[in-house]
MARMIKOL-694522 format. One record per residue: residue number from 1; x, y, z of N, C-alpha, C in turn; residue in three letters. Coordinates in nm, 4 decimals, decimal comma, m for minus. Atoms other than C-alpha are relative to their C-alpha. Example, Ala and Ser with C-alpha at 12.3 -4.5 7.8 and 13.67 -1.06 7.14 Angstrom:
// residues 2
   lumdren       n_c1       n_c2       n_c3      ca_c1      ca_c2      ca_c3       c_c1       c_c2       c_c3   tipa
         1     0,0890    m0,1190     0,0000     1,2300    m0,4500     0,7800     0,0900     0,1200     0,0000    ala
         2    m0,0820    m0,1190    m0,0060     1,3670    m0,1060     0,7140    m0,0770     0,1090     0,0730    ser
***
This chain:
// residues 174
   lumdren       n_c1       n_c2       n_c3      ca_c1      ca_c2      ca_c3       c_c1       c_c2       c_c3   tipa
         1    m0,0069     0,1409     0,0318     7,0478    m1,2695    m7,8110    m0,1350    m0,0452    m0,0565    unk
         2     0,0868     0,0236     0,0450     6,8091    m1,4181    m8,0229    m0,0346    m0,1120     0,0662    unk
         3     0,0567     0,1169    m0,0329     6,5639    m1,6722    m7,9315    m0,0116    m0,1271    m0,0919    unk
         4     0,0508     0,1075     0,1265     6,5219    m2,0494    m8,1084    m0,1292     0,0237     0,0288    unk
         5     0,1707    m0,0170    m0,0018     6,1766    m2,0468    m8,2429     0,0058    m0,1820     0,0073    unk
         6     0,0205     0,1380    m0,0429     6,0899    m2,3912    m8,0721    m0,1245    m0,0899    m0,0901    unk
         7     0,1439     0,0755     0,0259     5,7721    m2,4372    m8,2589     0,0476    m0,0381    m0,1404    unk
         8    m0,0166     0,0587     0,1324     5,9425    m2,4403    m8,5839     0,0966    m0,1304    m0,0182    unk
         9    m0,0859     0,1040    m0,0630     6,2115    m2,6625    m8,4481    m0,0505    m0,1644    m0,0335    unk
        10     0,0879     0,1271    m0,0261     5,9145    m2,9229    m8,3759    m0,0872    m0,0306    m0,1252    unk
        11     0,0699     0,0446     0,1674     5,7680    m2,8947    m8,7181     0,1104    m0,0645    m0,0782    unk
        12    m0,0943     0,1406     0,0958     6,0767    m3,0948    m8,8997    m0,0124    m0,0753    m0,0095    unk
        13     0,0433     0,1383     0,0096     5,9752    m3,3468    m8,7526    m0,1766    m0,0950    m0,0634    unk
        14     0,0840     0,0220     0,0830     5,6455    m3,3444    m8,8949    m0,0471     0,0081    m0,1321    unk
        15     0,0571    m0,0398     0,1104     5,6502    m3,1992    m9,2267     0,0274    m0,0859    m0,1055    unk
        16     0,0630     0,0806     0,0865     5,7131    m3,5207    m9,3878    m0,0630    m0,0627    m0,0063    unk
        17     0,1648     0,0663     0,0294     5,4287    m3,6921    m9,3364    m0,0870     0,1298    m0,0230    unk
        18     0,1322    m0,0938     0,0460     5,2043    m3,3603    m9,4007     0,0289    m0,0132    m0,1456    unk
        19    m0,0639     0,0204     0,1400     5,4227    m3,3710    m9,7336    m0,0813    m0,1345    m0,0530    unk
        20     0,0780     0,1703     0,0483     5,3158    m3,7303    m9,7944    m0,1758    m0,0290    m0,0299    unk
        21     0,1351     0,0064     0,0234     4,9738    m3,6084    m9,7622    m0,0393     0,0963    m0,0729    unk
        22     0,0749    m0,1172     0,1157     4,9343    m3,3328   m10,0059    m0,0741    m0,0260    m0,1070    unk
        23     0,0524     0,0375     0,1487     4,8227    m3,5333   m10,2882    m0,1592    m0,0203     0,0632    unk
        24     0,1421     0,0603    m0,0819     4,5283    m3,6865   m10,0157    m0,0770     0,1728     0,0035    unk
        25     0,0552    m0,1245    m0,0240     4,4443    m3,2675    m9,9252    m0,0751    m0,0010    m0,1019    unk
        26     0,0164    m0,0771     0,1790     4,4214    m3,2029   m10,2954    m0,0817    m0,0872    m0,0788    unk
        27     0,1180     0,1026     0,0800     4,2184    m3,4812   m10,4069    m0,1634     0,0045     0,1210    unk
        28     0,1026    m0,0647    m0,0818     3,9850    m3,4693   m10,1003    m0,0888     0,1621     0,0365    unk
        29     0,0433    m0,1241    m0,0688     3,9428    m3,1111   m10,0862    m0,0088     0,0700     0,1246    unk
        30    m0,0208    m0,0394    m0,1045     4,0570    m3,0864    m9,7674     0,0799    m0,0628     0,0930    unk
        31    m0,1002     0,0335    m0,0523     4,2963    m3,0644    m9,5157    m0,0187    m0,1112     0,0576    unk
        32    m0,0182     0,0723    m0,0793     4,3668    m3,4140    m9,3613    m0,0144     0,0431     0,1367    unk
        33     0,0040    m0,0367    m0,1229     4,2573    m3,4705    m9,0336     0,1604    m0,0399     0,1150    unk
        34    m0,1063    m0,0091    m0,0045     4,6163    m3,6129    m8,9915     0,0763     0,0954     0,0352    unk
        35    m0,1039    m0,1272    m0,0014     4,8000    m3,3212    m9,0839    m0,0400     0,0934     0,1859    unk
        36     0,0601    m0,1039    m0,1431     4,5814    m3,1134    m8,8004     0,0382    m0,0868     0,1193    unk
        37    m0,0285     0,0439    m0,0729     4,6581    m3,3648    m8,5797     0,1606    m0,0221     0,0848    unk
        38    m0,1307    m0,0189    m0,0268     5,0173    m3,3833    m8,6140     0,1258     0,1700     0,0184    unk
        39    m0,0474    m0,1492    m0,0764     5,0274    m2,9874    m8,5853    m0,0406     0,0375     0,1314    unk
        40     0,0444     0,0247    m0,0891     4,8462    m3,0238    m8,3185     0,0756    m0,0569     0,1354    unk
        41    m0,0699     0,1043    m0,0859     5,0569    m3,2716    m8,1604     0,1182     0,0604     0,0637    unk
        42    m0,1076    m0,0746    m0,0807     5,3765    m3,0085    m8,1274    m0,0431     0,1209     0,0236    unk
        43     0,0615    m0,1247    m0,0949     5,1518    m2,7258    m8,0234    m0,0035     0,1077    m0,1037    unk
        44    m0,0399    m0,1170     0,0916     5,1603    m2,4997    m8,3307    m0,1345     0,0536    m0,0411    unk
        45     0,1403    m0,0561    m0,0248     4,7966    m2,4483    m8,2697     0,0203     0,1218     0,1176    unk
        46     0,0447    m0,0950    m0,1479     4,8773    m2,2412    m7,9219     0,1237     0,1056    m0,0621    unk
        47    m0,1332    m0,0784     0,0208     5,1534    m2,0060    m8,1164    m0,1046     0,1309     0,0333    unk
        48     0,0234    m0,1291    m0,0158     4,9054    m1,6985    m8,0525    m0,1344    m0,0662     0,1244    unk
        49     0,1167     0,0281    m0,0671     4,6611    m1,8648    m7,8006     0,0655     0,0934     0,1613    unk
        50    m0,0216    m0,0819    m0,1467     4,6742    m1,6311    m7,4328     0,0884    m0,0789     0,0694    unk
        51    m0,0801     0,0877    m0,1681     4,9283    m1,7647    m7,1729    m0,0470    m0,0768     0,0943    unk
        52     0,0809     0,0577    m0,0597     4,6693    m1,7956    m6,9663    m0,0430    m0,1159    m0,0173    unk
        53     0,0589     0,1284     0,0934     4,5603    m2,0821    m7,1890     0,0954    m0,1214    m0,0315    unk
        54    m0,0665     0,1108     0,0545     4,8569    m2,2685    m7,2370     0,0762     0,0300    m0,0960    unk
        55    m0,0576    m0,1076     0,1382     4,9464    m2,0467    m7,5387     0,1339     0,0029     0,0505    unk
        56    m0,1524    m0,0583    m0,0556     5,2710    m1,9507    m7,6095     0,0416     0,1709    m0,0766    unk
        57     0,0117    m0,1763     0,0368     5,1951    m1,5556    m7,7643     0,1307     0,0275    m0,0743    unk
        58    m0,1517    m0,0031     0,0915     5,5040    m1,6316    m8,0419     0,0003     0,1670    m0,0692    unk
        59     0,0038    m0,1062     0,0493     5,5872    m1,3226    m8,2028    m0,0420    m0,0576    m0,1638    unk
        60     0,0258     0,0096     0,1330     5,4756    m1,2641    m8,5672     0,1051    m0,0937    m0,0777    unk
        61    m0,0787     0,1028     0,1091     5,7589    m1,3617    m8,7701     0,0717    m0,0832     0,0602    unk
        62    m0,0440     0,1299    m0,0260     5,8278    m1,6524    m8,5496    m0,0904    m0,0801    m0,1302    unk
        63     0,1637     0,1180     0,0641     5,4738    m1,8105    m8,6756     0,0403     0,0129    m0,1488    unk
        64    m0,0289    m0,0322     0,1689     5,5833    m1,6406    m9,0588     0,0755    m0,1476    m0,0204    unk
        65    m0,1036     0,1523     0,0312     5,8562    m1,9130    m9,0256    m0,0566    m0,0941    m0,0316    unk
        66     0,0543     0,1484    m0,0224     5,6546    m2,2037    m8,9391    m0,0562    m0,0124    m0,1102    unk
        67     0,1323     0,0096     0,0816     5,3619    m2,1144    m9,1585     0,0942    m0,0200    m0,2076    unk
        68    m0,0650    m0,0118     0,1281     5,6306    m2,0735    m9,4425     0,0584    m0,1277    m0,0592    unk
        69    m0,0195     0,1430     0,0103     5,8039    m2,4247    m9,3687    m0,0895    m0,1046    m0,0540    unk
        70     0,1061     0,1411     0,0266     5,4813    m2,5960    m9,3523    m0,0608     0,0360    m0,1227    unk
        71     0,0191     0,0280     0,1746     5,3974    m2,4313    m9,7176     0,0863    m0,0785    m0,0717    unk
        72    m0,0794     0,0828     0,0858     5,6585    m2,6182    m9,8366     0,0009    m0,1269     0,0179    unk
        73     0,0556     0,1569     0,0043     5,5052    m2,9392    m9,7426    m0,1311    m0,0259    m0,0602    unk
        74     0,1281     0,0517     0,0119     5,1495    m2,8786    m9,7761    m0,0334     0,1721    m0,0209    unk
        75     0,0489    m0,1305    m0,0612     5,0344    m2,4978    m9,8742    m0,1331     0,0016     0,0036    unk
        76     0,1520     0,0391    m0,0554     4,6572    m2,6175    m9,8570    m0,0066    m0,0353     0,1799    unk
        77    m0,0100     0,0055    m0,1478     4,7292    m2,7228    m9,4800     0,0670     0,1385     0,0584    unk
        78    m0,0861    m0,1160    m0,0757     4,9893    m2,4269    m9,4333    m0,1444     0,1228    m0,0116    unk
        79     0,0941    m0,0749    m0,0044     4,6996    m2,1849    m9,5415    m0,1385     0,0014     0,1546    unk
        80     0,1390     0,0104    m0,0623     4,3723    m2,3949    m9,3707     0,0917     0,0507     0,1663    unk
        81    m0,0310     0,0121    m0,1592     4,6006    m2,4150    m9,0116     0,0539     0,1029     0,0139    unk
        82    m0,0578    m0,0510    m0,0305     4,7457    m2,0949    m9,0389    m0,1167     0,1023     0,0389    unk
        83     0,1614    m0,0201    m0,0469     4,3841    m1,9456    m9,0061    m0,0053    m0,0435     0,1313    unk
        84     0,0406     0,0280    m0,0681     4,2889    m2,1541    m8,7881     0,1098     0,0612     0,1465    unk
        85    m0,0493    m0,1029    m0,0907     4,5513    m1,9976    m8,5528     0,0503     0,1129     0,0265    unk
        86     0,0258    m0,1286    m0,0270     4,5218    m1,6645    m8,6088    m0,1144     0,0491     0,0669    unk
        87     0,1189     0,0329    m0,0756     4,2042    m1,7235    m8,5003     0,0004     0,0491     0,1294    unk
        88     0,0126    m0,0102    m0,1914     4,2681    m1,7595    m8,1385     0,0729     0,1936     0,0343    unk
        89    m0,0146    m0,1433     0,0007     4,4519    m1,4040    m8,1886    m0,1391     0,0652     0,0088    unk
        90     0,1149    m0,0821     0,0125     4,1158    m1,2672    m8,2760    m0,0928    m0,0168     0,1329    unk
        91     0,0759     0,0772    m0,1252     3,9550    m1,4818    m8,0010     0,0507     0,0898     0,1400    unk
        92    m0,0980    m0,1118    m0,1280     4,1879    m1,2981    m7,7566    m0,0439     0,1176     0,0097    unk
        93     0,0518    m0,1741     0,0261     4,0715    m0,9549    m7,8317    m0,1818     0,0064     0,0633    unk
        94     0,0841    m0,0136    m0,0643     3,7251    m1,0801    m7,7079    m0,0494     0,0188     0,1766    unk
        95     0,0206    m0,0334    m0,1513     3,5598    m1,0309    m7,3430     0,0423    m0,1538     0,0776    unk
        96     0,0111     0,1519    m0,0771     3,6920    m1,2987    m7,0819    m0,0956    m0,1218    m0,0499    unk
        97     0,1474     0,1309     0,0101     3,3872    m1,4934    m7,0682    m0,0099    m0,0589    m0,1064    unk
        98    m0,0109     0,1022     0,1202     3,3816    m1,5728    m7,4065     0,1520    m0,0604    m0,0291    unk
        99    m0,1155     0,0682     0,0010     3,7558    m1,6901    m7,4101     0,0447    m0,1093     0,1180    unk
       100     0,0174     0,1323    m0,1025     3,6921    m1,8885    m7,0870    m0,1261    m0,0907    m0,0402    unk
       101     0,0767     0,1014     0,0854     3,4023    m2,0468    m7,2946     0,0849    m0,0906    m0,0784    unk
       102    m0,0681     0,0363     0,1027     3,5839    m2,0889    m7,5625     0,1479    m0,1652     0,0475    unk
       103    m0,1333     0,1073    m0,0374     3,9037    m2,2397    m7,3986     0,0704    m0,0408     0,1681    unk
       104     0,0126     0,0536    m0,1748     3,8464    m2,2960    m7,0389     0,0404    m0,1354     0,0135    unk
       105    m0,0120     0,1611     0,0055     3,7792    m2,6828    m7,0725     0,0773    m0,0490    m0,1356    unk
       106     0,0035     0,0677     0,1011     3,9346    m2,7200    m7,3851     0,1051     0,1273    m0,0950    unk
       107    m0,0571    m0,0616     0,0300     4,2569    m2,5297    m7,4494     0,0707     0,0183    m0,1536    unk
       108    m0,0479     0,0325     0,1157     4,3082    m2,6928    m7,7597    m0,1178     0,0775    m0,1379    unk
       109     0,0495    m0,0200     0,1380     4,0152    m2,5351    m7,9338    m0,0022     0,0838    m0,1009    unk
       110    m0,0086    m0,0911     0,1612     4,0316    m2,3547    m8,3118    m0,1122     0,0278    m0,0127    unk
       111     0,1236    m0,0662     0,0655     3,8147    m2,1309    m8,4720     0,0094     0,0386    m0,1397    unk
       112     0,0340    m0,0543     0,1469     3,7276    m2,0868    m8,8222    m0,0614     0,1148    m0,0194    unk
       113     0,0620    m0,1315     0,0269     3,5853    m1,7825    m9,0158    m0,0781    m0,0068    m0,0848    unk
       114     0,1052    m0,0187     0,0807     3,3173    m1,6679    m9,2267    m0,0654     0,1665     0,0244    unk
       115     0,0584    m0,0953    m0,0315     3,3271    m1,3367    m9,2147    m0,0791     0,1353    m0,0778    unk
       116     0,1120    m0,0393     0,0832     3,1323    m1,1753    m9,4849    m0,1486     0,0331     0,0359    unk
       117     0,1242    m0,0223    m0,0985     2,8003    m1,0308    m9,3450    m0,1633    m0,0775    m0,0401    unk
       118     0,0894     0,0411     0,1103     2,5478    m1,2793    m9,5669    m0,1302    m0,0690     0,1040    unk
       119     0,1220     0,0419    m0,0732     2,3444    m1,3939    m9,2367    m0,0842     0,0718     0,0387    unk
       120     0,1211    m0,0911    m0,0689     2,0391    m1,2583    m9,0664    m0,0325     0,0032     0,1298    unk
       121    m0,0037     0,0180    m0,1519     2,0393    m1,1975    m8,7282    m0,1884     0,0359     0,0377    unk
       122     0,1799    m0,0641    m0,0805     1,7074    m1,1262    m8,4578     0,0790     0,0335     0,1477    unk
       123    m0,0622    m0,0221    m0,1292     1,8149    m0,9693    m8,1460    m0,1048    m0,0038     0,1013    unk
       124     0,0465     0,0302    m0,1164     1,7315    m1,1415    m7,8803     0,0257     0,0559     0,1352    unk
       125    m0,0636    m0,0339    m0,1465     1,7570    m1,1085    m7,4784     0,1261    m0,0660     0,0645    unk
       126    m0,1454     0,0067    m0,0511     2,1418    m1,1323    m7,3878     0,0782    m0,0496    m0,1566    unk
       127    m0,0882     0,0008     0,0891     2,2353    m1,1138    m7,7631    m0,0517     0,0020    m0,1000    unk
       128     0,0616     0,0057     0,1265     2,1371    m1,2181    m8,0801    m0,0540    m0,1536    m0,0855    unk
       129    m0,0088     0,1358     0,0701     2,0038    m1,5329    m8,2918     0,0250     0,0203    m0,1158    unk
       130    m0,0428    m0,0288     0,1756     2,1808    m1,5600    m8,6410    m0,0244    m0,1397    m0,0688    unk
       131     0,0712     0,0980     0,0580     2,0322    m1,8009    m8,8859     0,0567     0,1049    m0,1553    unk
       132    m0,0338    m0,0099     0,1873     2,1354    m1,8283    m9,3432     0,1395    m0,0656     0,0316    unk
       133    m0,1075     0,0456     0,0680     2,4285    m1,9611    m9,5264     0,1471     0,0586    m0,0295    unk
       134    m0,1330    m0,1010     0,0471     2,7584    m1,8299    m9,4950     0,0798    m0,0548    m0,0415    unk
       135    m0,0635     0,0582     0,0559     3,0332    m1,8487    m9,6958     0,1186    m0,1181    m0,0092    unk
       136    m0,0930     0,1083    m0,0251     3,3544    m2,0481    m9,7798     0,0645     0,0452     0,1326    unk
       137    m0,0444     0,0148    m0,0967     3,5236    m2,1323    m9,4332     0,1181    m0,0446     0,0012    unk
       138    m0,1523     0,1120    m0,0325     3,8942    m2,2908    m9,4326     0,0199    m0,0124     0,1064    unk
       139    m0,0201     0,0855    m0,1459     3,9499    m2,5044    m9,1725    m0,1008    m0,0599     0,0854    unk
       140     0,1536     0,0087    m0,0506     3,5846    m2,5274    m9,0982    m0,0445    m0,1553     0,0579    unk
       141    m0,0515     0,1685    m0,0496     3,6541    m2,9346    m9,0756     0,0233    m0,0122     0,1057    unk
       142    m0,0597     0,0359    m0,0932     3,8563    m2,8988    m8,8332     0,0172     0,0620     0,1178    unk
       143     0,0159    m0,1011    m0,1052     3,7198    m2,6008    m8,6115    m0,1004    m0,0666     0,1202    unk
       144     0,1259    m0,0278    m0,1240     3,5492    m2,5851    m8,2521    m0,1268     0,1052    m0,0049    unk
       145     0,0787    m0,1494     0,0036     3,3970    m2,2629    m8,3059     0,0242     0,0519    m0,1792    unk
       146     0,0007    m0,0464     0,1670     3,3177    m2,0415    m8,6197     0,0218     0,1208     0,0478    unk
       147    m0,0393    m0,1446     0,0136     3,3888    m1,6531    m8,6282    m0,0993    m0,0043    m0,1602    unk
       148     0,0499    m0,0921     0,1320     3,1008    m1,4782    m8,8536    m0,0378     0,1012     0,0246    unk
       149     0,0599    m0,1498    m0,0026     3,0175    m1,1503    m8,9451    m0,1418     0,0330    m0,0219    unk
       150     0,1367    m0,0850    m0,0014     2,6908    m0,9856    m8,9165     0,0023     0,1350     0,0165    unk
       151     0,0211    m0,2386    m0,0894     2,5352    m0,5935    m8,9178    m0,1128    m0,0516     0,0822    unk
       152     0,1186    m0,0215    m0,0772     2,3431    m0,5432    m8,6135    m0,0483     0,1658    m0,0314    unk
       153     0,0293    m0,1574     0,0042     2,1462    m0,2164    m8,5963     0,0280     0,0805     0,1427    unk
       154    m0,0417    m0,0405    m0,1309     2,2728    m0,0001    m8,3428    m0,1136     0,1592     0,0546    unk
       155     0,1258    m0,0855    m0,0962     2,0655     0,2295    m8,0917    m0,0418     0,1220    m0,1007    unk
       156     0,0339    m0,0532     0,0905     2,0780     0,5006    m8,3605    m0,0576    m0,0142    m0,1721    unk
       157     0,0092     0,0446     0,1055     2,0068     0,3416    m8,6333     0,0153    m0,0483    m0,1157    unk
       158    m0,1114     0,0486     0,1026     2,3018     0,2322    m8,8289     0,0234    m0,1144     0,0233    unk
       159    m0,0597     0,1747    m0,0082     2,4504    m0,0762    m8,9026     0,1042    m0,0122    m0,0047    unk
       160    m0,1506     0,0082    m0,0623     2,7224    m0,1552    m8,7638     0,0650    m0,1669    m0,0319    unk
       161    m0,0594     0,1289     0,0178     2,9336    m0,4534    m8,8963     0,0570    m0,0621     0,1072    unk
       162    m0,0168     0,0852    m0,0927     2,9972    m0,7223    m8,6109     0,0912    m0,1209    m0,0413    unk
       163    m0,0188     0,1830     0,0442     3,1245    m1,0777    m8,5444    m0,0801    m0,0104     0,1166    unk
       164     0,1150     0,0558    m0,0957     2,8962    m1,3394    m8,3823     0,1149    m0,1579     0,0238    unk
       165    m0,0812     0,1228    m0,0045     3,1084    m1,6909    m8,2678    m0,1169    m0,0514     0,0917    unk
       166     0,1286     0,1439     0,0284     2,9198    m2,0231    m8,2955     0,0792    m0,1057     0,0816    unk
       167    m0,0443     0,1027    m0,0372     2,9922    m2,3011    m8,0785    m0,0031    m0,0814    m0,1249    unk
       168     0,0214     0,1074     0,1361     3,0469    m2,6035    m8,3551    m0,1676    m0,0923     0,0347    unk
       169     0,1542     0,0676    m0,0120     2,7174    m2,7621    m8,2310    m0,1423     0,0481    m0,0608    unk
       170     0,1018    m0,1158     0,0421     2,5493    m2,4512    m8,3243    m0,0115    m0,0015    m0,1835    unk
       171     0,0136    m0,0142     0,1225     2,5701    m2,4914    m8,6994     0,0936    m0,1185    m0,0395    unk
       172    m0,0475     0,0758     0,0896     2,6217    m2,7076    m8,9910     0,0438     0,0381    m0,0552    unk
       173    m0,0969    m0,0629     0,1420     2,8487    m2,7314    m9,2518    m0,0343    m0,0884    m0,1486    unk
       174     0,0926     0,1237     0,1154     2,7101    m2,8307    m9,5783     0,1359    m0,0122    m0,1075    unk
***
């Protein structure tokens, strides 16, 4: 027996006002804080966020659905928000601690990317400080956190491509 995908269910009811706002995306250069709000609002942020969290760990081509619907309102929003919650997939794959950072107090929060290796790290004591300009971000508006890539050098002497995640306090967005 198949399951209803509930999350896409709850997007009908939003995708005409995201619709209504495509012209606003597309002239602003960016996704309405609207739109994020009203995906937001039926949970289509927690489709891959942990259980633990509130998440609801949808299968792939549930989310294909959604993400496919909501291109056909807005594919500048269907793109920036479909990021933004794959995200928490990636987020998941990290150590506890940083996912009880992350979404302990604050189950609702997204992460953007930037993962191209164009910063400069210094390794500090219990990690690293990363400082420069990294690239384009989608969703970066409307993220808690960032996801970027860096090489650290590793005990032998190679460089090893990384990610480093930024609280949003921790960096600007120019």
């Amino acid at each position: 027996m198949k399951r209803e995908n509930f999350l896409l269910e709850a997007l009908q009811d939003v995708l005409p006002h995201i619709a209504q706002n495509a012209e606003k995306c597309e002239n602003e250069r960016k996704v309405p804080i609207e739109n994020i709000e009203l995906l937001k609002s039926i949970g289509l942020h927690k489709a891959f966020l942990p259980k633990v969290y509130g998440g609801y760990e949808i299968s792939l081509p549930e989310f294909s659905d959604c993400i496919t619907a909501l291109a056909g309102a807005c594919g500048s929003t269907a793109w920036a928000f479909s990021l933004l919650c794959t995200h928490n997939h990636q987020l998941a794959m990290f150590p506890k601690q940083l996912q009880d950072e992350i979404w302990g107090d604050n189950p609702d929060a997204v992460a953007s990317s930037s993962i191209a290796p164009f910063s400069t790290i210094e390794e500090v004591e219990g990690g690293i400080r990363i400082s420069g300009q990294m690239g384009w971000s989608s969703g970066v508006d409307h993220a808690d956190w960032a996801i970027v890539g860096c090489n650290r050098i590793n005990e032998q002497g190679e460089k090893v491509y990384s990610f480093a995640v930024l609280p949003r306090e921790d960096y600007e967005i120019v």
